[in-house]
C-alpha positions in Angstrom: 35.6 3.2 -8.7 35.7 5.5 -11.5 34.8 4.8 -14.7 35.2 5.8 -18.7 32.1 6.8 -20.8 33.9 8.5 -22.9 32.4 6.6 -25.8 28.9 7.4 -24.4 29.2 11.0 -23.7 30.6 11.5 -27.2 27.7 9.7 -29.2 24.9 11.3 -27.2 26.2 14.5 -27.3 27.3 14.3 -31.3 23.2 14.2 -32.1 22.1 16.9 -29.1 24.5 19.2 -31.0 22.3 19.2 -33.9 19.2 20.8 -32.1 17.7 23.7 -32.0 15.5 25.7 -29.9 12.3 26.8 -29.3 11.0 30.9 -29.1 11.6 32.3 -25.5 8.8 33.0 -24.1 8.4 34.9 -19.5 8.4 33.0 -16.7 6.4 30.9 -15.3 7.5 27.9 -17.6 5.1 26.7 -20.6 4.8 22.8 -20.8 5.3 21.4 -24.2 2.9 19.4 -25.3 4.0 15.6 -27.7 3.4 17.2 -30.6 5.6 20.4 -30.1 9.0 18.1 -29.8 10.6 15.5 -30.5 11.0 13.3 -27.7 14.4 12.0 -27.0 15.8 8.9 -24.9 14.2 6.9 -22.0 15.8 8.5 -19.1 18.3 5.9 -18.9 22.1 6.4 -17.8 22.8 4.2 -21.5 19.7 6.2 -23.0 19.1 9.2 -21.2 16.1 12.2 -22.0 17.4 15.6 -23.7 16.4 18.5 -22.4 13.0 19.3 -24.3 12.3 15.6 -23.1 12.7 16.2 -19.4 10.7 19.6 -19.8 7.7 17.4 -20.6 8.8 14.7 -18.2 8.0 16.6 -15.2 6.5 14.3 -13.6 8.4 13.3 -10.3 10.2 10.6 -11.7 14.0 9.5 -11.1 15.9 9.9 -14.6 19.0 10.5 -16.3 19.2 14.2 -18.5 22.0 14.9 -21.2 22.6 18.6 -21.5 25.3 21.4 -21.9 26.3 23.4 -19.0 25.0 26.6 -20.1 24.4 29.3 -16.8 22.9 29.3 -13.5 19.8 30.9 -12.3 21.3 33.8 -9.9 19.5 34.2 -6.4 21.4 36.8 -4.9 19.2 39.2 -7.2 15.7 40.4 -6.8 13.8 38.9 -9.0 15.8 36.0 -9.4 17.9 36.1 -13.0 18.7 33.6 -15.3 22.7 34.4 -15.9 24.7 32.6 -19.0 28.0 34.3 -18.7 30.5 34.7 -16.5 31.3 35.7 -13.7 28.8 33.6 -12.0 27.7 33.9 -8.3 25.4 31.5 -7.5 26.6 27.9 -6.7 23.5 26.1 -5.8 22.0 25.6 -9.5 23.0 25.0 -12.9 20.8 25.7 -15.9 20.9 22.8 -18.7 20.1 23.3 -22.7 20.3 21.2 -25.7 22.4 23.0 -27.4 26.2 25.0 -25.6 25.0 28.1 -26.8 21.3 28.4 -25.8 20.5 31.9 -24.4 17.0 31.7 -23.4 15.9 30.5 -20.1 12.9 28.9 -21.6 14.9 26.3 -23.6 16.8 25.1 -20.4 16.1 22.9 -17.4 17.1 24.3 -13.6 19.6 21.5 -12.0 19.5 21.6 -8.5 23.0 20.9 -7.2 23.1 19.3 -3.6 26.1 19.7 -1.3 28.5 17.1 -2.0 30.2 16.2 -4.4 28.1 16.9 -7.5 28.3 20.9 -6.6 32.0 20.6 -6.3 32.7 19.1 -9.5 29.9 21.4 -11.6 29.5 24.5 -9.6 30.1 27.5 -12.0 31.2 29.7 -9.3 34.4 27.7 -8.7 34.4 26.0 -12.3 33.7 28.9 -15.0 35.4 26.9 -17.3 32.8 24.2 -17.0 30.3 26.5 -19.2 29.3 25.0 -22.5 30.4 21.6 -21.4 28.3 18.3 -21.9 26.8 16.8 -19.0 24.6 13.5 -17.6 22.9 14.1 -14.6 20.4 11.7 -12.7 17.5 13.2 -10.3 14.2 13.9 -9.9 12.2 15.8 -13.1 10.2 18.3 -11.0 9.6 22.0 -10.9 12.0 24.1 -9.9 12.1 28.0 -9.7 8.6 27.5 -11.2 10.3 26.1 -14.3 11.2 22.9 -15.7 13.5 21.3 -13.3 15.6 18.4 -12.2 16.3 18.2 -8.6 17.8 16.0 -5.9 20.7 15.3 -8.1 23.0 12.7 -6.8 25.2 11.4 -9.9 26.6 12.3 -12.8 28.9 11.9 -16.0 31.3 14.8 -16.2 34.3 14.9 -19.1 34.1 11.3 -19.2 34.2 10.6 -15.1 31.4 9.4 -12.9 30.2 12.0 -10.0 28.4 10.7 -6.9 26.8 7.9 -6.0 24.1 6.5 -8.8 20.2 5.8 -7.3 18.8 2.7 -7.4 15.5 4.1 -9.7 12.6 2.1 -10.2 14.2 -1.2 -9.9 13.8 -4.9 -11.9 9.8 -5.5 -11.4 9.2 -9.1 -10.0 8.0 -11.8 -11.1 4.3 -13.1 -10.7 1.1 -11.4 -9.6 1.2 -8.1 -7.5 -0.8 -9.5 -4.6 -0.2 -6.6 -1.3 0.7 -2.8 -1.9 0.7 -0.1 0.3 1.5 3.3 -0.6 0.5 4.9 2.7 -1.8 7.2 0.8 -3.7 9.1 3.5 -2.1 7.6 6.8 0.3 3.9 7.5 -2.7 2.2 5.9 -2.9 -1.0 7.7 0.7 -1.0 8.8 1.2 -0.6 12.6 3.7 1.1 14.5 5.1 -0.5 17.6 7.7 2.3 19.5 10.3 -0.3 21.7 11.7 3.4 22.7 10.6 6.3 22.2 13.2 9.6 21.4 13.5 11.8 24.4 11.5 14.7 24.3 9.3 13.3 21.1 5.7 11.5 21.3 7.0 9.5 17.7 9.5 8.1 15.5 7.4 7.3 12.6 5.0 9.7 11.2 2.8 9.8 7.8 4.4 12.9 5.1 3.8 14.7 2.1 6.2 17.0 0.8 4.4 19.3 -2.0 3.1 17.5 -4.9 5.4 14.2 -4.5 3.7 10.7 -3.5 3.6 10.1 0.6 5.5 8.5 2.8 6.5 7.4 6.0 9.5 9.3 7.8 11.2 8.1 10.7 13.7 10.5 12.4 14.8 10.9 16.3 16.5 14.2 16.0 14.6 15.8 18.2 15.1 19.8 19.9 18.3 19.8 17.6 20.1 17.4 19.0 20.7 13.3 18.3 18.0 10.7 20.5 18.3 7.3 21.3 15.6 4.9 20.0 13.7 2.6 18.6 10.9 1.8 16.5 9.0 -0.8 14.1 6.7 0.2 10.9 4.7 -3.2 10.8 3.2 -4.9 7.7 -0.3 -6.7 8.2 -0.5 -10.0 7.4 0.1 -10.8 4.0 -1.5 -14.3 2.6 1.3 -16.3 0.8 -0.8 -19.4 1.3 -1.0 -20.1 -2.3 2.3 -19.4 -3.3 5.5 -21.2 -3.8 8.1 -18.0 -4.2 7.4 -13.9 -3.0 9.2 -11.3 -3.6 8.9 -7.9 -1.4 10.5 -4.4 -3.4 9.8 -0.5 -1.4 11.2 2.5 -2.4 12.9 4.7 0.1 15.3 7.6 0.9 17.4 8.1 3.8 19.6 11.1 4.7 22.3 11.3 8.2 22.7 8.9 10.7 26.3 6.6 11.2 25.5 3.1 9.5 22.2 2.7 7.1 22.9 -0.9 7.3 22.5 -1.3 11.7 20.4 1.7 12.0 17.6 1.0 8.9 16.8 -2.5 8.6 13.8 -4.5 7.4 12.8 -8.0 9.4 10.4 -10.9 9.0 8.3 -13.3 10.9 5.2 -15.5 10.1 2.2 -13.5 11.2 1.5 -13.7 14.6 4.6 -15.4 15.9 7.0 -13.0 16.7 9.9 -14.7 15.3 11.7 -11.6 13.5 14.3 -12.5 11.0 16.6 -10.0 9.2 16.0 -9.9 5.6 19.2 -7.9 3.8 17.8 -4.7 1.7 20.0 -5.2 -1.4 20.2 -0.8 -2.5 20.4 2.0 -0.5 20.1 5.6 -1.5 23.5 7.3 -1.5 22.1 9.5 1.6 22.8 12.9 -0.2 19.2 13.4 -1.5 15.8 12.9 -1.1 15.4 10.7 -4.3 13.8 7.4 -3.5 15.4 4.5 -4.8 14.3 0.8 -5.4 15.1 -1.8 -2.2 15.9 -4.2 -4.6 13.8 -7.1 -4.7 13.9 -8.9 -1.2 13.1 -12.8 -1.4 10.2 -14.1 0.9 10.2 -17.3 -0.5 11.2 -18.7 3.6 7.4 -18.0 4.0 6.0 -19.4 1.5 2.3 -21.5 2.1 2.3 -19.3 5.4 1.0 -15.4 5.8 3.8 -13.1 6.8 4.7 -9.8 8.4 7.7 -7.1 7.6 9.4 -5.1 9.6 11.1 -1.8 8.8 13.0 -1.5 12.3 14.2 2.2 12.6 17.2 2.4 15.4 19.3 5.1 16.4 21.4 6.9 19.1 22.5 10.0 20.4 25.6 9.8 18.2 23.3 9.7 14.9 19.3 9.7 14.2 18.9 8.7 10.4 16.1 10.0 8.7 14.6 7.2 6.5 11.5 7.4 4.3 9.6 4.7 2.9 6.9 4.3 0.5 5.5 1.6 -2.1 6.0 -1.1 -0.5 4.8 -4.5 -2.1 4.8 -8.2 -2.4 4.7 -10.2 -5.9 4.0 -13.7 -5.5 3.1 -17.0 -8.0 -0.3 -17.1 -6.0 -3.6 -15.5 -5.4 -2.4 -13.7 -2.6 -4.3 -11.5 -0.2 -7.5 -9.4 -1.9 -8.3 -7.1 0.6 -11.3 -8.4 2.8 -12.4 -7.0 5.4 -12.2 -7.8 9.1 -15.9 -6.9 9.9 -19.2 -8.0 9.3 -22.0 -6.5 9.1 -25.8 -7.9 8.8 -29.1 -7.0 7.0 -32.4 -8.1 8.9 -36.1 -6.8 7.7 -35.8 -3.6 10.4 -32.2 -2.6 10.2 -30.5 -1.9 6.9 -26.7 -1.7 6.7 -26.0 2.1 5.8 -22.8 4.1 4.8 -22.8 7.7 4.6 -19.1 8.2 4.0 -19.6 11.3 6.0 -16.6 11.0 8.4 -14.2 8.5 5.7 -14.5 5.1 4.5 -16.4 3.5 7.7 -16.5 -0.5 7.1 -15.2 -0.2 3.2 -11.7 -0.4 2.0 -10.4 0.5 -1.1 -8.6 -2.0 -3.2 -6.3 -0.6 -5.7 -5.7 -3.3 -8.9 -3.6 -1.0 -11.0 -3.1 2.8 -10.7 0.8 3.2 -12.0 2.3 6.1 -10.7 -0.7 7.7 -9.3 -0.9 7.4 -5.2 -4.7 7.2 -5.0 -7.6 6.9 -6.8 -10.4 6.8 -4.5 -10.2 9.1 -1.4 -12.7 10.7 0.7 -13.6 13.9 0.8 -13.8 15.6 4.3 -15.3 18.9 3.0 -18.1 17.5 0.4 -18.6 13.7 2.9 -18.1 11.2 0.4 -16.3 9.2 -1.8 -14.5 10.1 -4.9 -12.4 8.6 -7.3 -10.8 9.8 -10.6 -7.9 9.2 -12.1 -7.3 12.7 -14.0 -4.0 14.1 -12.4 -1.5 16.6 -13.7 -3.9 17.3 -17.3 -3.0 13.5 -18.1 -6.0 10.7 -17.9 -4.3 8.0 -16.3 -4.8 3.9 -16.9 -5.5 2.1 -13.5 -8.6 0.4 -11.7 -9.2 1.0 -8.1 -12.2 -0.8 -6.1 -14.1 0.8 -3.3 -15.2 -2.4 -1.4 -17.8 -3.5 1.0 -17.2 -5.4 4.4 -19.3 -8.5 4.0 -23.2 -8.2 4.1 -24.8 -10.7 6.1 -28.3 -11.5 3.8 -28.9 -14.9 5.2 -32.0 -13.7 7.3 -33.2 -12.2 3.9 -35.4 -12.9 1.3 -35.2 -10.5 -1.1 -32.8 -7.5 -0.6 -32.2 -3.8 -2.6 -29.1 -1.4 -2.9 -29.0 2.1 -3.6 -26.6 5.2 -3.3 -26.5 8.5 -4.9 -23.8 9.1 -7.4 -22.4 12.2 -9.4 -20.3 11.9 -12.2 -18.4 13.9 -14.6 -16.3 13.8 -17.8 -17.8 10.3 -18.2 -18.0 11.3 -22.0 -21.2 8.9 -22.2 -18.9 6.0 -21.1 -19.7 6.0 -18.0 -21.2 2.0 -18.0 -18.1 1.2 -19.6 -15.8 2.3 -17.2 -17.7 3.1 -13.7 -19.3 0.0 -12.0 -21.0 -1.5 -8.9 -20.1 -5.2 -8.7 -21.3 -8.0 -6.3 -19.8 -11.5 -5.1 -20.9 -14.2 -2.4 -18.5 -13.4 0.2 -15.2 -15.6 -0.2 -15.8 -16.8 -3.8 -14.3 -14.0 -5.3 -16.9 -14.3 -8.0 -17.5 -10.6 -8.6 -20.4 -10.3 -11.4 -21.8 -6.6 -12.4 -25.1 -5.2 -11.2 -27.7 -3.0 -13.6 -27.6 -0.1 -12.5 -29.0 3.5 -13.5 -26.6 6.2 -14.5 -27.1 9.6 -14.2 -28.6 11.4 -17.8 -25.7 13.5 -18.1 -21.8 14.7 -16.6 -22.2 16.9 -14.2 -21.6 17.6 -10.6 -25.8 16.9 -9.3 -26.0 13.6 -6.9 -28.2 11.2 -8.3 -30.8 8.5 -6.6 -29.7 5.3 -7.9 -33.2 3.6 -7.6 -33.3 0.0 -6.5 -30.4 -2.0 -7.8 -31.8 -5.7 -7.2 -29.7 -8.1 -4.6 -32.0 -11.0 -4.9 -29.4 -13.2 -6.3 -27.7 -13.0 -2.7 -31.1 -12.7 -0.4 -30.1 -16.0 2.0 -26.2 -15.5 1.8 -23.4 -13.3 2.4 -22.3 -10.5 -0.2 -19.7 -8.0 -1.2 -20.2 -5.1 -2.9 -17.6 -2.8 -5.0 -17.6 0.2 -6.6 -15.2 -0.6 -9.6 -13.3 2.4 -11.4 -11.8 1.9 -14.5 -9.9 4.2 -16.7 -8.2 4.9 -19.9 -5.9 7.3 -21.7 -9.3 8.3 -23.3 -11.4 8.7 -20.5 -10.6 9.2 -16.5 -14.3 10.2 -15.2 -14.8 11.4 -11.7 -16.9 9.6 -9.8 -18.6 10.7 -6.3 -20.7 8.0 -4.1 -22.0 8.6 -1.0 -25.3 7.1 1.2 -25.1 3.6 0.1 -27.3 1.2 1.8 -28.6 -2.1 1.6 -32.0 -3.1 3.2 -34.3 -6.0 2.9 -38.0 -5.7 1.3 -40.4 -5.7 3.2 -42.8 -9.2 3.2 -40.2 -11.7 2.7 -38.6 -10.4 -0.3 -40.1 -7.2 -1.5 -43.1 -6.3 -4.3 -43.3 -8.0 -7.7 -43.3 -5.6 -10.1 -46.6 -5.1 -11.5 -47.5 -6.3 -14.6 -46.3 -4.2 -18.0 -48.4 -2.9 -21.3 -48.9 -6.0 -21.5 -46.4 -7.8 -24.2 -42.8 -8.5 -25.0 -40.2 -6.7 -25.3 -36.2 -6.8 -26.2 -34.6 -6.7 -22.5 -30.7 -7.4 -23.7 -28.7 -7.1 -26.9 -25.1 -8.6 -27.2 -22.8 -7.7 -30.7 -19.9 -9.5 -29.0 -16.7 -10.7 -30.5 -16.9 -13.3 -33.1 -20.2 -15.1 -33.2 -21.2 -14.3 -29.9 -24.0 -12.4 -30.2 -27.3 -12.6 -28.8 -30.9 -11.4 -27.9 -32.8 -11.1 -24.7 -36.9 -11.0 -24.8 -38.9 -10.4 -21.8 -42.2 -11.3 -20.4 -43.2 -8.4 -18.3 -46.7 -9.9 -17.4 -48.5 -12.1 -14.9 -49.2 -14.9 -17.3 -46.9 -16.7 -19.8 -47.0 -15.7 -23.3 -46.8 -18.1 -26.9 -44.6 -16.7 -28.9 -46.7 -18.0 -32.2 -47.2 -15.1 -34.4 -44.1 -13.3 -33.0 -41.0 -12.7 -35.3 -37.7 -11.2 -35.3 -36.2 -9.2 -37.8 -33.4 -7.0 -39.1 -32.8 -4.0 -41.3 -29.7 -5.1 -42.5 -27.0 -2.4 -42.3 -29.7 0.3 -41.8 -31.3 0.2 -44.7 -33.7 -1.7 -47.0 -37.2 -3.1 -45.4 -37.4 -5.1 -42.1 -36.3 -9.1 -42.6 -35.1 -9.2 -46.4 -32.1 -10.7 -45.1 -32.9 -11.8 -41.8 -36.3 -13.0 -40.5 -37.2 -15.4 -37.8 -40.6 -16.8 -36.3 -40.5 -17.2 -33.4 -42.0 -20.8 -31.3 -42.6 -21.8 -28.1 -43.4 -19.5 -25.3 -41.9 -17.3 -22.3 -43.5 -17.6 -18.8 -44.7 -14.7 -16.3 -41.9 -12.2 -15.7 -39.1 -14.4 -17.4 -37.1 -14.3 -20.4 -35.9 -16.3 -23.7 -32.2 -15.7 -24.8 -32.0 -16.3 -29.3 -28.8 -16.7 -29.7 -25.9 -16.7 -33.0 -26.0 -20.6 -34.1 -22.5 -20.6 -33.2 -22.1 -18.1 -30.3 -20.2 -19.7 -27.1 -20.0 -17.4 -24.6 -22.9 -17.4 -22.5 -23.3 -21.3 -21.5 -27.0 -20.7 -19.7 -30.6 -21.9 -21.7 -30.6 -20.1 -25.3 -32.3 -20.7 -28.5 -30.4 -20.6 -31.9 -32.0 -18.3 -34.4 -31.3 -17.3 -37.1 -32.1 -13.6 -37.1 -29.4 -12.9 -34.8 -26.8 -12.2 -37.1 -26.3 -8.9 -36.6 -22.9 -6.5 -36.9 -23.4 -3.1 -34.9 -25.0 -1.2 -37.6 -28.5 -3.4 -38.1 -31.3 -2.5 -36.3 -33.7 -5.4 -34.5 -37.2 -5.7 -34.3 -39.8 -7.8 -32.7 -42.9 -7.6 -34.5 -46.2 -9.1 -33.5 -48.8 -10.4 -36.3 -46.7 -8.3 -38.7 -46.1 -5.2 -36.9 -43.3 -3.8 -35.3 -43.9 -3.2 -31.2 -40.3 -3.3 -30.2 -36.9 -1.8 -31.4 -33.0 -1.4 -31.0 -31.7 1.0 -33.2 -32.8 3.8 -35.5 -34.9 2.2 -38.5 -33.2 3.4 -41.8 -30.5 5.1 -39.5 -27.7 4.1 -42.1 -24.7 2.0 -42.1 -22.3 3.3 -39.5 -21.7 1.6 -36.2 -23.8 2.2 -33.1 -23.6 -0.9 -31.4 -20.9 -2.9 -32.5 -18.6 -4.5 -29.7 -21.2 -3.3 -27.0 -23.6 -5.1 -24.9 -26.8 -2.9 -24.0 -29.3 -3.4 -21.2 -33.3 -2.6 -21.1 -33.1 0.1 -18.0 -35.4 -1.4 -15.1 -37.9 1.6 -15.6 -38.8 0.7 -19.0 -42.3 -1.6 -18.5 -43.3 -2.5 -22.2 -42.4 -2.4 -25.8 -42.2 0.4 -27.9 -41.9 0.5 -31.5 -40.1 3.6 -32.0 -36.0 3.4 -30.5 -34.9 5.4 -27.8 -31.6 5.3 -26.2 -32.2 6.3 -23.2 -34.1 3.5 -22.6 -30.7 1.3 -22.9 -27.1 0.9 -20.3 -24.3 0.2 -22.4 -21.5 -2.5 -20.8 -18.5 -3.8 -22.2 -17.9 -5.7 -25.0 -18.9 -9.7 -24.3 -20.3 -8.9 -21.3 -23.0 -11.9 -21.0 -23.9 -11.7 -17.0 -27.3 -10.1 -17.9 -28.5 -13.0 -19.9 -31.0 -14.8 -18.4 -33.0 -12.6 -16.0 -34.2 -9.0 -16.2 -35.4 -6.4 -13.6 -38.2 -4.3 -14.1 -39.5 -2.1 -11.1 
């Protein structure tokens, strides 16, 4: 049914009106950046994007556009030509503006117009008349002509009356946690494909697609040699772990195009894993079948297998009077529970003459990658079959993207282990000196899902030179089972890339490796935390064979970076650290680290005051810049003595220190020195 926006179309269009454009400038199109417009709408049918919003937009998204009808780009002529007047004599395309009498190509967005009926309505060839008219159109922002463009159109608001059939879009996101995705990245993933029969003349039904720059798929299609094939075939889910949860939800996109009945001949099943007991489940949306635009499914209730682990179907059917083509990507579950963390299915184990090694020379071997968030994006981590390893960034399109993606061990098998290293070499770039913050290794016993960071030595500087790691100590986990992850984080700030490759672990030799040897031969600060609040503490270390008393040690601060050491704040220090161990001084009313700590007083620091430790009166240790001033170097950061340094030193250097995250306490307690 038809129906009236005539309200709508009248109070978007009265404020486009008003705009004005920009300087022409050749082909190919220049992207605007924020600042050079003013961004208009959310790309909704009620709200949608003006034209200088969709030029920035183009970003492969499904969205509504408001513009006036203002030429086509002609492709009968060599070089193509934009045209804005009559006669017109191309009926594929419109070209879009913000204002009816916009004259430079630059200004405009390219509509593709499929056949159907969205060309028949807008076409200028047969409709001259509809030139300088207002229009909504949904489809996909994307480059078109090498311009600013908005393809796969398939509906529309013309003088007041719907045209075509309206796509589903993104969809109402679920409730709960996002517990199983798949966005067939590379390949089906862990999906499986089971062909009941298979198209005559055709080895497949299902395949893994790209087309150009838009996120991949899966295609299913048994028009085969021109010509219409019976068949059948199943895209299969792995199991996915509901045992926690009392309701699930499961939401894909898709696309489908030909074929008889979408609703017999593209259908989606269920069964608790590993029975075989396929149910229908009904797929609530449906592209219109007249473009390529994926829609939402809808959200799909699983809630039948809740407290159970479940499979899905998508069950592809067709026959010689019509062979669908159906695509499907982003498929996931939400659910109240835990859900399924990737684990993997293999095991691998550590004894004192064979260490577990991954080169990452042919892919990802034993390791999965676990995506936690990465929005729009349809990988983080991949591997690199040119360079042989693994890389992960999140810098796509000139835009640093928010998302964390792991790179996860199988489980290491320690228990015939004492003592136990990693290392790996590692390149990273446009790391911005963040790269502690936001690139990780991380380590949990196998199934407690306990995952606590590991100190670890960066490389000096961005670039694109591997670096040797060095020993990163797994002694916590000698005598048990471990996973390790290679955790990437990002920000609108900073999206580093990050290359791994040649990780191993391997036991030490003689039951557990060589104690370090002993250091200069005194204290020195190992940790400093300026958390939030009152949470703030220091680490001192031991670094010799025998314990040390700690009468005639004290520590101080230069308060805001200047004055003379302890005016303000001065401690003695009492009692006394044993051989290679530590003593945490804590804030009097700090609460986040809950192992052995000392209140003192001295630790009262903000960011900006540098600490000492001072022996018999003089300074042997440091954290800061004495008299460096007042502004912040450390505040909201948590800072780590590297495992190379072996003894005090009373004059600072920062490349003695690895930076973590603010309130990051899981180095209290213990330090590493090789």
């Amino acid at each position: 049914m038809k129906k009236i926006f005539s309200a709508l179309f009248f109070t978007l269009f009265g404020a486009a009106a008003l705009m004005t454009s920009c300087s022409d400038v050749p082909a190919p199109y220049e992207i605007k950046s924020p600042d050079d417009v003013d961004l208009v709408g959310t790309g909704t049918k009620e709200d949608p994007y003006n034209v200088a919003t969709a030029q920035m937009k183009q970003d492969g998204s499904v969205a509504w556009v408001q513009g006036y009808i203002v030429g086509v780009m002609e492709t009968n002529v060599d070089p193509f030509t934009a045209n804005f007047a009559a006669p017109f004599s191309t009926s594929s395309n419109l070209m879009i503006a913000d204002t009816p009498d916009e004259q430079k190509a630059k200004n405009c967005v390219i509509v593709q117009l499929p056949f159907g009926a969205i060309r028949t309505a807008l076409n200028l060839v047969d409709h001259a008349d509809n030139l300088k008219q207002p229009v909504i159109l949904q489809g996909t922002l994307t480059s078109y002509f090498s311009a600013a463009g908005l393809k796969e159109v398939s509906a529309g608001v013309f003088k007041g009356e719907e045209i075509g059939e309206e796509e589903g879009g993104e969809g109402e996101t679920p409730e709960g946690n996002l517990i199983f995705e798949e966005k067939f990245t590379a390949n089906e993933g862990d999906f499986t494909i089971k062909n009941v029969t298979l198209p005559e003349g055709s080895s497949y039904v299902w395949k893994w697609e790209q087309y150009q720059t838009n996120p991949p798929y899966m295609k299913a299609s048994a028009y085969v040699g021109g010509s219409n094939k019976a068949s059948e075939s199943w895209l299969i889910s792995p199991a996915i772990n509901l045992s926690d949860a009392t309701k699930a939800t499961l939401v894909f996109k898709h696309a489908h195009k030909f074929g008889v009945d979408k609703t017999k001949e593209l259908t989606l099943w269920a069964t608790e894993a590993g029975k075989e007991a396929w149910e229908q489940l009904t797929i609530p949306n449906y592209s219109s079948g007249e473009s390529w635009t994926m829609v939402s499914s809808g959200n799909i209730d699983l809630s039948k297998y809740a407290g159970k682990e479940v499979q899905v179907g998508f069950k592809y059917v067709s026959t010689t009077e019509g062979a669908p083509t159906w695509e499907v990507n982003d498929v996931q579950v939400y659910s109240d529970g835990s859900g399924n963390v990737p684990t993997p299915e293999e095991e691998v184990t550590v004894t004192k003459d064979a260490p577990y090694v991954e080169s990452f020379e042919s892919g990802l071997g034993k390791f999965i990658i676990d995506n936690k968030e990465i929005g729009s994006l349809s990988f983080v981590w991949k591997h690199d079959a040119s360079y042989k390893y693994m890389k992960a960034s999140a810098y796509v399109n000139g835009t640093n993207n928010v998302t964390e993606s792991w790179l996860t061990s199988p489980v290491i098998n320690l228990t015939g282990v004492d003592k136990a290293v990693l290392t790996f070499d590692q390149a990273i770039n446009f790391a911005k000196g963040k790269a502690s913050q936001y690139l990780t290794v991380v380590a949990t016993e196998a199934g407690m899902n306990n995952w606590e960071p590991l100190t670890i030595t960066y490389p000096e500087s961005d670039g694109w030179d591997f670096v040797a790691s060095g020993d990163v100590d797994l002694n916590k986990y000698a005598g048990k089972k471990v996973q390790l992850a290679f955790k990437y984080t990002s920000s609108s700030e900073t999206a580093a890339t990050w290359e791994v490759k040649n990780v191993k672990v391997a036991a030490v030799e003689n039951g557990g490796g060589t104690e370090p040897e002993p250091g200069t031969g005194d204290l020195f600060i190992s940790e400093y935390v300026e958390g939030s609040s009152y949470n703030k503490y220091i680490e001192i270390y031991n670094p010799t064979d025998q314990a040390i008393d700690l009468s005639g040690y004290t520590l101080s601060l230069q308060t805001n970076g200047a004055g003379e050491w302890g005016e303000n704040n001065k401690e003695d220090l009492s009692g006394s650290i044993p051989a290679k161990s530590v003593i945490v001084l804590k804030n009097s009313q700090a609460k986040l680290y809950t192992g052995d700590a000392v209140s003192c007083p001295a630790v009262n620091f903000s960011g900006n005051d540098p600490v000492g430790l001072f022996k018999n009166g003089e300074l042997i240790d440091v954290f800061g810049v004495f008299n460096g001033g007042s502004d912040d170097f450390a505040k909201d950061m948590t800072y780590r003595r590297k495992s190379s340094v072996t003894g005090p030193s009373a004059t600072y250097n920062a490349d003695e220190w690895e930076a973590t995250s603010k309130d990051d306490v899981s180095g209290l307690g213990s330090h590493t020195m090789n």
